[in-house]
C-alpha positions as CSV (number, residue, x, y, z in Angstrom):
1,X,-24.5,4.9,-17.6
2,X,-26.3,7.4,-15.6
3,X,-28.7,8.5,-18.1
4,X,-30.0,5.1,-18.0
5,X,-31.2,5.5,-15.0
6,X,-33.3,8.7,-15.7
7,X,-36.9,7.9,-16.6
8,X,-38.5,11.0,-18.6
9,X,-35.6,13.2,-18.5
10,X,-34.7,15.4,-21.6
11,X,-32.0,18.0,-20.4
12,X,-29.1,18.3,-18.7
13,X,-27.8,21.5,-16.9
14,X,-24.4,21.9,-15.2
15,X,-24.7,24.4,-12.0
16,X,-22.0,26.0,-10.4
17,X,-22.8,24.7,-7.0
18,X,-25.3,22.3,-5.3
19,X,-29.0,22.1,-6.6
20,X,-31.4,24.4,-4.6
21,X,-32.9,22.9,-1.8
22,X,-30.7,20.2,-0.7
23,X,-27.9,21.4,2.3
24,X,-24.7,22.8,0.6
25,X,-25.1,26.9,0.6
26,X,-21.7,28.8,0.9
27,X,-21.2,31.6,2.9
28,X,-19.0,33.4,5.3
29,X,-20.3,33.1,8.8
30,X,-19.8,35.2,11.7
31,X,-21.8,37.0,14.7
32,X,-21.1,40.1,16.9
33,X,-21.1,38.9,20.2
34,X,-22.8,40.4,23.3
35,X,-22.1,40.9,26.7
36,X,-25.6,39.8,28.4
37,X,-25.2,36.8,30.5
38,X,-27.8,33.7,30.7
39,X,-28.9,32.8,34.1
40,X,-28.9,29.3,35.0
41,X,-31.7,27.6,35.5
42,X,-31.8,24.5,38.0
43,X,-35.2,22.8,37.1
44,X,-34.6,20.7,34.6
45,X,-37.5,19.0,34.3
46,X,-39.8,18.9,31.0
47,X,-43.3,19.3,31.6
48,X,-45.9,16.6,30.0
49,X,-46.3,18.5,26.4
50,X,-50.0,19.7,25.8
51,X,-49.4,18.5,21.8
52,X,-48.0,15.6,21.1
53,X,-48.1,14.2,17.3
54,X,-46.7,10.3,17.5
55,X,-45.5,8.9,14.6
56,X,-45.4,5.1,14.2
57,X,-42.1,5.1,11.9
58,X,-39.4,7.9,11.5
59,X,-38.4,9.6,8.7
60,X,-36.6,6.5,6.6
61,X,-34.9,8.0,3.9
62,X,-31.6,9.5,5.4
63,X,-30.2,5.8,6.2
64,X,-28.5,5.9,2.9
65,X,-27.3,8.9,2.5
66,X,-25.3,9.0,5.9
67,X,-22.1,7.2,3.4
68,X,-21.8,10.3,1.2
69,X,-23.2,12.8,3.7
70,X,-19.4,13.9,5.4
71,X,-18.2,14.1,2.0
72,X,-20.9,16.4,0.6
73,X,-21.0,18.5,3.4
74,X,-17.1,19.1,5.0
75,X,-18.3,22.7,5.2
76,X,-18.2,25.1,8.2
77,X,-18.8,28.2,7.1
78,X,-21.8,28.8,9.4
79,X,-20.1,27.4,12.2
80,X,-18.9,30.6,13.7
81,X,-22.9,32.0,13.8
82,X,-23.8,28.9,16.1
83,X,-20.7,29.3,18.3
84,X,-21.3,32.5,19.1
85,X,-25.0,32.2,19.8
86,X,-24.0,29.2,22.1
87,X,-21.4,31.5,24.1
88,X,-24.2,34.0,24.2
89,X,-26.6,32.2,25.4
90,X,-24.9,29.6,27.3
91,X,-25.9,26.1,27.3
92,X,-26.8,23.1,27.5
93,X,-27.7,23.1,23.6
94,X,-29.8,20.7,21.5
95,X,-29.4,20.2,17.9
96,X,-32.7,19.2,15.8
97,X,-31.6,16.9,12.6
98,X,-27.8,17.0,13.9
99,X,-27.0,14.7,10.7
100,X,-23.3,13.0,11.9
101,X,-22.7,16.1,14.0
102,X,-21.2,19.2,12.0
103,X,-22.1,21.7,14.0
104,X,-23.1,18.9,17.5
105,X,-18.9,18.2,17.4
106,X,-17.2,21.8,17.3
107,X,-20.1,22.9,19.8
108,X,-19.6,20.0,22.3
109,X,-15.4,20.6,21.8
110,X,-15.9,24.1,22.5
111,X,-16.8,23.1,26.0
112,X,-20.5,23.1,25.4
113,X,-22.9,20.0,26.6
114,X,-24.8,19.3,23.6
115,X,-27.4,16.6,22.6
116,X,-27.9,15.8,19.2
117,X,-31.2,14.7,18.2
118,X,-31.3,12.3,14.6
119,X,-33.8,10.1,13.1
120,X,-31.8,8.2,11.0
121,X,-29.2,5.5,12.8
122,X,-27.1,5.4,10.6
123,X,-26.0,9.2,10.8
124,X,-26.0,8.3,14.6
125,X,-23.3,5.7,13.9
126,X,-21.3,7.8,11.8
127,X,-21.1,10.5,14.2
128,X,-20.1,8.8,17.2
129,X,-17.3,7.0,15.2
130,X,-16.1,10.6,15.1
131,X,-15.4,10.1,18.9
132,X,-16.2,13.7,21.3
133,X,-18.8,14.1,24.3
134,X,-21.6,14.7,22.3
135,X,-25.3,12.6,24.0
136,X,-26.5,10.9,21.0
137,X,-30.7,10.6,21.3
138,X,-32.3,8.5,18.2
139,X,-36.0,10.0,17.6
140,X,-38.2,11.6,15.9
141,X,-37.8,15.7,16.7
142,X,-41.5,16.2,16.5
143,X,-42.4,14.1,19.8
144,X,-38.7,13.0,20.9
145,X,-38.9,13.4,25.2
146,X,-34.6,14.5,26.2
147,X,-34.3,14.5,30.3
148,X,-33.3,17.9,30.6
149,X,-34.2,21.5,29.4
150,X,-31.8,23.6,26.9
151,X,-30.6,27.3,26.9
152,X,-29.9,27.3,23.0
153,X,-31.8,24.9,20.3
154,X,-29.9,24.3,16.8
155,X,-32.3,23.2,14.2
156,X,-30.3,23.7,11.0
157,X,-28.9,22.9,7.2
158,X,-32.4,22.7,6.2
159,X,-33.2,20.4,8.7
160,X,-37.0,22.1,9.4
161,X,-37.6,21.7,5.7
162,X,-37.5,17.8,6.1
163,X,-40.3,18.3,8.2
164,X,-42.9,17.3,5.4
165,X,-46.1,19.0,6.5
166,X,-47.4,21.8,8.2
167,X,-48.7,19.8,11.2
168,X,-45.2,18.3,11.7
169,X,-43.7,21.7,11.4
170,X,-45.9,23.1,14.4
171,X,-45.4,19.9,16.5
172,X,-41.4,20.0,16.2
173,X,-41.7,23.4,17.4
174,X,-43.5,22.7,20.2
175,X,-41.8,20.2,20.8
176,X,-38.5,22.5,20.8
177,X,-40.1,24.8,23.0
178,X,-41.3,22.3,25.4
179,X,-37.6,21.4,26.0
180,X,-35.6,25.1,26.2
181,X,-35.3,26.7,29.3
182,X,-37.8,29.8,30.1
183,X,-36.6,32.6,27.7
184,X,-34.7,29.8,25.6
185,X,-33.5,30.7,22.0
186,X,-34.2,28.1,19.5
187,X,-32.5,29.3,16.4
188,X,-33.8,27.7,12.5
189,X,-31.8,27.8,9.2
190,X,-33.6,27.2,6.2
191,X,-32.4,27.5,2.2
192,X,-34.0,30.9,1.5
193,X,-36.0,29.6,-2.9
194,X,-37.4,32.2,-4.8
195,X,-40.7,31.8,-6.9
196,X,-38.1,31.4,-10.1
197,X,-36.3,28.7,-8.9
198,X,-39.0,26.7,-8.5
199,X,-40.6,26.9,-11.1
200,X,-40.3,24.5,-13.8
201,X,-39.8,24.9,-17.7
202,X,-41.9,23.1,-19.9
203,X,-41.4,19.6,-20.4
204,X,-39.4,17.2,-18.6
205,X,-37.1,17.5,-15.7
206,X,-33.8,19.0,-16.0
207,X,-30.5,16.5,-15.3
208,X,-28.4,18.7,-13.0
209,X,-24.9,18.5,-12.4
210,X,-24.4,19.3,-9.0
211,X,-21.1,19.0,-7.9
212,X,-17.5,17.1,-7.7
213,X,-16.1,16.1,-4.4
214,X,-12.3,15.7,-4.1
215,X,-11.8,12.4,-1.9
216,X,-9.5,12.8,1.1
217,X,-8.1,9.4,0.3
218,X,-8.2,9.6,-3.7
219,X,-11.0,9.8,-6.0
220,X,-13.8,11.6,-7.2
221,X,-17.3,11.5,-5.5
222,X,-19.9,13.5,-8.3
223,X,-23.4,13.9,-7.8
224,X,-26.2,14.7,-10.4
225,X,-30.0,15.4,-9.3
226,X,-33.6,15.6,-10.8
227,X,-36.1,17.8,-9.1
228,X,-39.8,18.5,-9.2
229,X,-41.7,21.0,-7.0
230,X,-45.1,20.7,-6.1
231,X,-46.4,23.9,-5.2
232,X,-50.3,23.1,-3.5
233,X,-48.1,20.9,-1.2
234,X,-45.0,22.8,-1.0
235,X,-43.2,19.7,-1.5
236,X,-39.5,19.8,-3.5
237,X,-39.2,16.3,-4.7
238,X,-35.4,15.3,-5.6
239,X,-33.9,12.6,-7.1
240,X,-29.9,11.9,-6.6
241,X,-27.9,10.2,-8.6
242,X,-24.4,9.5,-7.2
243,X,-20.8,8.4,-8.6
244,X,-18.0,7.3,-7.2
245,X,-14.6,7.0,-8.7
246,X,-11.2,6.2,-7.7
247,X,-8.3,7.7,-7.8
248,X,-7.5,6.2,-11.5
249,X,-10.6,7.5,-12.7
250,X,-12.6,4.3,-12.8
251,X,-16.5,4.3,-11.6
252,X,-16.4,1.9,-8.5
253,X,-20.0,2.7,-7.4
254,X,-23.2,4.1,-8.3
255,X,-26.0,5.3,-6.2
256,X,-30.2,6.2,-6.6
257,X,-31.4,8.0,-3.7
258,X,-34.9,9.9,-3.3
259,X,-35.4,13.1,-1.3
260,X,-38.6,15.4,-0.2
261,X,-38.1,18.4,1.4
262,X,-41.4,20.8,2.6
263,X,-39.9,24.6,1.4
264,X,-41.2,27.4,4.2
265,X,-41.6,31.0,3.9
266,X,-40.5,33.8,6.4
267,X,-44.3,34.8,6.8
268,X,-45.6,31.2,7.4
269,X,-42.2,30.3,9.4
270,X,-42.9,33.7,12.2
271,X,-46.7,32.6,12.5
272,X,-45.8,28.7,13.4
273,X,-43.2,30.1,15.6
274,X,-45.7,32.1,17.4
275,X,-48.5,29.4,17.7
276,X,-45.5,27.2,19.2
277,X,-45.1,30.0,22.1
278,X,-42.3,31.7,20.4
279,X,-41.5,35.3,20.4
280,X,-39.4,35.9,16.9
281,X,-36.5,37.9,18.1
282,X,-34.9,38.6,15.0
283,X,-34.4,37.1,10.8
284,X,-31.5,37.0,8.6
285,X,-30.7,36.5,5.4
286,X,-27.1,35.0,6.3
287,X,-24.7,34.2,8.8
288,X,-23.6,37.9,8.6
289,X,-26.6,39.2,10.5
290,X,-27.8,41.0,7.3
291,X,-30.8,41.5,6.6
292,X,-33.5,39.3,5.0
293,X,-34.3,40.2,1.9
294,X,-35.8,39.2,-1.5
295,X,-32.0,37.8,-2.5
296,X,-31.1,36.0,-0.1
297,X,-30.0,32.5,0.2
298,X,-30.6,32.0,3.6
299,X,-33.5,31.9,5.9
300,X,-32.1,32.3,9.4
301,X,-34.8,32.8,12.6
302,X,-34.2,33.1,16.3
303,X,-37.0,32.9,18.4
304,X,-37.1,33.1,22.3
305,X,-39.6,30.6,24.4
306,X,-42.2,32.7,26.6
């Protein structure tokens, strides 16, 4: 049983949606477009990168979530928001964490040429089994080196927040800026927590119920989560407990996986964006273009390269 495989846990709480701080937010999505036009730019070239942070190993713990990921996440509700910044600003476009290509696909079918950018191979495979035009690149976002210069950047579903200290932060946006054209947008979505949600009640961790996923083919895929936040290192720590079941009802697999994430506020998010070489041109709370407030479940920054 499932239960059995918690270690300290006392409680168990059924949410109407997806924990906090994993990539499952629900929200209509749409942006006013604008007229102004981007200017092509013919050097493509990317100039030697004054900060450079090497890491010996990528991120190794998305390789085994990439078998559940497209049934988790069949969402597109903030689709529209990245279109239209993509037809404002014209490409090419680069998405940071692209996962198995969500948002890379509908961007590259839209007549876009995109790159997608993903640690984790096994997201890589899955996405190019989806066919489309999209340039796969396996690396690590913080020091990755692409050919060619962008007009948009795309870094997210949270994507930032698996970015797992402060000094990786500022490196993958340097790194982003390195590679957008001059006056380049780079545009970051983040899961927008609240001092409440993270904080912990007395005693052990809460079992959560975090959702049900109907199976396209039959079935039932259901997935439960422990969490702990550490707040000196900003680190959310999640543990995810996965079922599978078929269309008879009967449990075919089950499933461990563990997760950190690195939460970010607005104020510390504007300041790395600025000692990247970022000017922050505007911040949402959603896909809406509201604004960002105290409630809101998104954190949504576009910042233009000087």
């Amino acid at each position: 049983m499932l239960l059995e495989l918690l270690d300290g846990v006392t409680d168990v709480e059924v949410c109407d949606g997806p924990v906090r701080g994993f990539q499952d937010f629900a929200s209509s999505a749409i942006l006013s477009k604008t007229s102004a036009t981007r200017r092509t730019i013919a050097d493509n070239y990317v100039r030697p990168r004054k900060y450079q942070m090497i890491k010996e190993h990528p991120l190794p713990e998305y390789d085994p979530l990439a078998g559940c990921y497209d049934l988790e996440y069949a969402h597109d509700y903030d689709l529209p928001f990245w279109l239209a910044l993509a037809r404002r600003e014209g490409g090419p476009v680069v998405e940071w964490g692209a996962g198995t290509g969500r948002l890379s696909l509908p961007i590259s079918e839209a007549g876009f040429d995109v790159t997608a950018v993903e640690t984790s191979k096994a997201m890589i495979e899955k996405g190019r089994e989806k066919g489309g035009a999209v340039e796969w690149v396996h690396g690590d976002m913080t020091n990755v080196e692409l050919e060619k210069r962008y007009g948009l950047g795309i870094c997210a579903f949270n994507s930032f927040l698996c970015l797992r200290s402060q000094e990786d932060a500022l490196a993958f946006l340097q790194n982003a800026h390195e590679h957008l054209e001059p006056d380049g947008l780079l545009g970051i979505e983040v899961s927008a927590f609240s001092p409440e949600e993270l904080t912990e009640v007395p005693g052990a961790p809460t079992l959560r119920y975090d959702f049900a996923r109907e199976l396209p083919q039959g079935g039932l895929l259901e997935r439960f989560s422990v969490s702990r936040y550490d707040a000196a290192t900003q680190l959310l720590r999640m543990r995810l407990f996965y079922e599978l079941y078929n269309r008879e009802g009967k449990l075919e697999d089950k499933q461990v996986h563990e997760l950190s994430i690195r939460t970010v506020e607005r104020g510390e998010l504007e300041l790395m964006l600025k000692l990247a070489g970022f000017g922050v041109e505007a911040v949402y709370g959603g896909f809406e273009g509201e604004p960002f407030t105290a409630e809101s479940d998104h954190l949504v920054a576009l910042a233009r390269s000087f």
